[in-house]
C-alpha positions in Angstrom: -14.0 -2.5 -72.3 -15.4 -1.3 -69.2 -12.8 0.0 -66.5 -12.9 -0.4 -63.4 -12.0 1.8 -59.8 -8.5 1.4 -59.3 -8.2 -0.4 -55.7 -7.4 1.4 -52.7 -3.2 1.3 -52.1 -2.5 0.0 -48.4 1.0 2.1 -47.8 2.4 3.3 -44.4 3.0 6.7 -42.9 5.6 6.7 -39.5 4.0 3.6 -37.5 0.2 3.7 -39.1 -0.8 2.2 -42.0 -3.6 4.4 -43.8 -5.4 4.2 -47.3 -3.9 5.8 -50.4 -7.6 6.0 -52.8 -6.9 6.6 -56.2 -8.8 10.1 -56.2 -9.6 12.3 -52.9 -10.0 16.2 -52.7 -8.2 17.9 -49.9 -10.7 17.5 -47.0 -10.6 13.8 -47.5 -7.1 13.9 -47.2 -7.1 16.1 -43.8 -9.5 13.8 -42.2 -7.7 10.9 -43.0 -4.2 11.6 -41.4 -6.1 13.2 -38.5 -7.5 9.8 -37.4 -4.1 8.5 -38.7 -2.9 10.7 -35.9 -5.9 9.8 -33.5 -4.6 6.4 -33.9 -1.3 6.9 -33.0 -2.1 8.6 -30.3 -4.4 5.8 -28.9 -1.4 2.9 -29.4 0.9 5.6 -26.8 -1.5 5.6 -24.6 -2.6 2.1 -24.6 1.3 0.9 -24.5 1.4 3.7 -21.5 -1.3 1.9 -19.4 0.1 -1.6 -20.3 3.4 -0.6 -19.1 1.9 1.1 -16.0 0.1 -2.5 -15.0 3.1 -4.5 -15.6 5.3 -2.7 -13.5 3.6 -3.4 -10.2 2.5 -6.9 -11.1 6.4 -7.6 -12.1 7.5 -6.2 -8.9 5.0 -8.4 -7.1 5.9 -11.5 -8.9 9.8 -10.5 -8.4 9.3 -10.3 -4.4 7.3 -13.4 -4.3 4.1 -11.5 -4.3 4.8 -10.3 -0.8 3.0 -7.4 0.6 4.5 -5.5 3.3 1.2 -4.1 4.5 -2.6 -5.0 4.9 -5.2 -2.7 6.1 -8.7 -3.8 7.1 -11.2 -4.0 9.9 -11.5 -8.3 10.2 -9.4 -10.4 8.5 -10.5 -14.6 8.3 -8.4 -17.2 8.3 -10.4 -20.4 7.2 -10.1 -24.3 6.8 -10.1 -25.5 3.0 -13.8 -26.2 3.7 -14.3 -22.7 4.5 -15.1 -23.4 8.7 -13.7 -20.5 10.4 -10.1 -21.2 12.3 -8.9 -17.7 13.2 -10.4 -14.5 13.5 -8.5 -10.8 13.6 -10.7 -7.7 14.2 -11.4 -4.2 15.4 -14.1 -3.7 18.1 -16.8 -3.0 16.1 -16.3 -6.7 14.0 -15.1 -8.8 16.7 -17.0 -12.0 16.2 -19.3 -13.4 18.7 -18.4 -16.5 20.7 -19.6 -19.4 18.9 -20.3 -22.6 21.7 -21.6 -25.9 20.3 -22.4 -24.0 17.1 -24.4 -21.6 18.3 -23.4 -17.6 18.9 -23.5 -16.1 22.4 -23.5 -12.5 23.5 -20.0 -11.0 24.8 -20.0 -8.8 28.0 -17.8 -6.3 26.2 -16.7 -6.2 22.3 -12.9 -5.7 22.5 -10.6 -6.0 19.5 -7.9 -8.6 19.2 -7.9 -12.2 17.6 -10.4 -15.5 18.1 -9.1 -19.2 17.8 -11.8 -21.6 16.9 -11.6 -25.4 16.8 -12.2 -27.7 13.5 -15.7 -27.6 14.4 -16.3 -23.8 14.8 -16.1 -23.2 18.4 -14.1 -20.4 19.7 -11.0 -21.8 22.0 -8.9 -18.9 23.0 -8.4 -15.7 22.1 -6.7 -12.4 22.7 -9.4 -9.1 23.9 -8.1 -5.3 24.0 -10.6 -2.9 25.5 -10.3 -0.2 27.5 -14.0 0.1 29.9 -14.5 2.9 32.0 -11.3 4.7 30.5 -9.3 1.6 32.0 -6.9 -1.1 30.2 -8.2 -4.4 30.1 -6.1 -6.9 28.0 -6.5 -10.7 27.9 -5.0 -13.8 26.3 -6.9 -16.7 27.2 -7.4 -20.5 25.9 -10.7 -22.0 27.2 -12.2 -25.4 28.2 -14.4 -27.4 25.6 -17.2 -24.7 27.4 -16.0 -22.1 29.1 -12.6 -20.3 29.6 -9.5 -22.4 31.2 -7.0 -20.2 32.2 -5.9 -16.5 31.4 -2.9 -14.3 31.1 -4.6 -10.6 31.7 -3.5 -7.0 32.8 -6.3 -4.5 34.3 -6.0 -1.2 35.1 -8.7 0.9 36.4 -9.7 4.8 34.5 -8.3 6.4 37.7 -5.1 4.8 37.7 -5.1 3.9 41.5 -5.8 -0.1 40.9 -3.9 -2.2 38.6 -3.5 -6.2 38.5 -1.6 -8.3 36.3 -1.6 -12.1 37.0 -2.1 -15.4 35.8 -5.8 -17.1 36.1 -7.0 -20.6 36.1 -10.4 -22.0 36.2 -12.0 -24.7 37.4 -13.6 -27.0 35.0 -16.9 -28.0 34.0 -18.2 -31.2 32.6 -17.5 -31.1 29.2 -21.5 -32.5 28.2 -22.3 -28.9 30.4 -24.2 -25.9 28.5 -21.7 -22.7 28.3 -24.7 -21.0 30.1 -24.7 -23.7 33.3 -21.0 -23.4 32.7 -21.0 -19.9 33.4 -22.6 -21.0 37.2 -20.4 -23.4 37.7 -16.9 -22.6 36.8 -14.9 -20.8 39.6 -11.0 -19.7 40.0 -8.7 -21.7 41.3 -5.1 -20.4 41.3 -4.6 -16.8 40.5 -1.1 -15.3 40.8 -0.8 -12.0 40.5 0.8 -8.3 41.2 -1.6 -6.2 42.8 -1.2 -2.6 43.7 2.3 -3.9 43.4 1.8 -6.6 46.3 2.9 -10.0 45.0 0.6 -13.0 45.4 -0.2 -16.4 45.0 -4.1 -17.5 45.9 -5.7 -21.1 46.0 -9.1 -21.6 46.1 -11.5 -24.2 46.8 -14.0 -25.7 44.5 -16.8 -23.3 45.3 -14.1 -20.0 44.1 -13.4 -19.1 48.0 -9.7 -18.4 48.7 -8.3 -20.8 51.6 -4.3 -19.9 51.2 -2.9 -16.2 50.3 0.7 -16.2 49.7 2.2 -12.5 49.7 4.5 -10.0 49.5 3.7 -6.7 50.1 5.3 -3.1 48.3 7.5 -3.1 51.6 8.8 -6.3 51.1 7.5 -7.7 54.2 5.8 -11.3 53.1 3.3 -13.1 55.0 0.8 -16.7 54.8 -2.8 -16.7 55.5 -5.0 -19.9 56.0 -8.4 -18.8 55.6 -11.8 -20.7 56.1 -14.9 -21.1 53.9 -16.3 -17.5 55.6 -13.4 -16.1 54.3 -12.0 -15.4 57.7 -7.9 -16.1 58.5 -7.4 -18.8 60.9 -4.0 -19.0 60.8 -1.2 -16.5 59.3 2.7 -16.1 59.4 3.7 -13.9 61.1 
């Protein structure tokens, strides 16, 4: 009767199973329980790596999946139909104002943060810059076409002129272009410190100031009437 190969003997060695074959010289036998060792050696450092991933995904999930920091150059905050609702960005990605769907050129790219309405027109925003070596910083919230009123700090490169006040506009009909706009808008009420002299100014339609409420780094206040030439017509005292 013919005989056959005996089988090959699945056994196990520490945590690796290996083959047992019914004849093998020495060599065979080294080779094989040097990939048996191989092998072992992969499972560590696969279970290593495994354990290395959990542990920051656990912690993640543990803390809610809060993270304490985020470092970027924009960051987008978006409707569920992706239109773009707020905007947070360094100078160099500050987004363009968008009017009536269509992008306009700033005068200066600050950084800071954009609002923009459900359609996709910018509303408000905050702008950091610093021109000429001086401190400009605004937070402002704007007309359907041009900008409504604004909180804003300015100090000049020299130090020697510095105004921080409130702003509001006039405002434009709402079916006017934010270029026309631009022409017609003018301020209205600005209250202010500057050069550390208090005031309050109110202006006509056409941006002239007509009443200057003040008073000055001495303390001494004072009224001023003024006409359309700009010239006071009446004061107190």
């Amino acid at each position: 009767m013919k005989r056959h190969p005996e089988p090959a003997v699945c056994s196990s060695r520490g945590d690796v199973p290996f083959l047992t074959l019914p004849s093998m010289n020495t060599t065979d036998a080294e080779t094989i329980e040097r990939l048996a060792r191989d092998v072992r050696r992969l499972k560590a450092c696969c279970l290593g790596l495994a354990v290395a991933l959990a542990v920051p995904l656990l912690s993640g999930f543990a803390h809610g999946n809060h993270s304490q920091e985020l470092t970027t150059e924009r960051l987008n905050i978006v409707a569920p139909d992706g239109t773009l609702r707020l905007a947070i960005a360094n100078e160099q990605r500050f987004p363009s104002p968008i009017i009536d769907g269509k992008p306009l050129k700033r005068a200066i790219n600050p950084a800071g943060l954009v609002f923009f309405n459900d359609k996709g027109d910018e509303v408000g925003g905050l702008a950091l810059s610093e021109p000429g070596g001086g401190r400009l910083s605004a937070l402002s919230f704007d007309y359907p076409n041009y900008d409504a009123i604004g909180l804003l700090t300015r100090v000049a490169g020299d130090g020697k002129d510095a105004t921080a006040g409130l702003v509001i506009n006039s405002r434009a009909p709402a079916e006017m272009s934010a270029a026309s706009a631009a022409r017609f808008v003018e301020q209205r009420i600005a209250v202010q410190n500057h050069n550390e002299s208090a005031e309050v100014v109110l202006s006509d339609p056409q941006g002239r100031a007509r009443l200057r409420l003040s008073v000055d780094q001495r303390g001494t206040p004072r009224m001023e009437m003024l006409d359309d030439a700009g010239k006071v017509t009446y004061h107190a005292p």
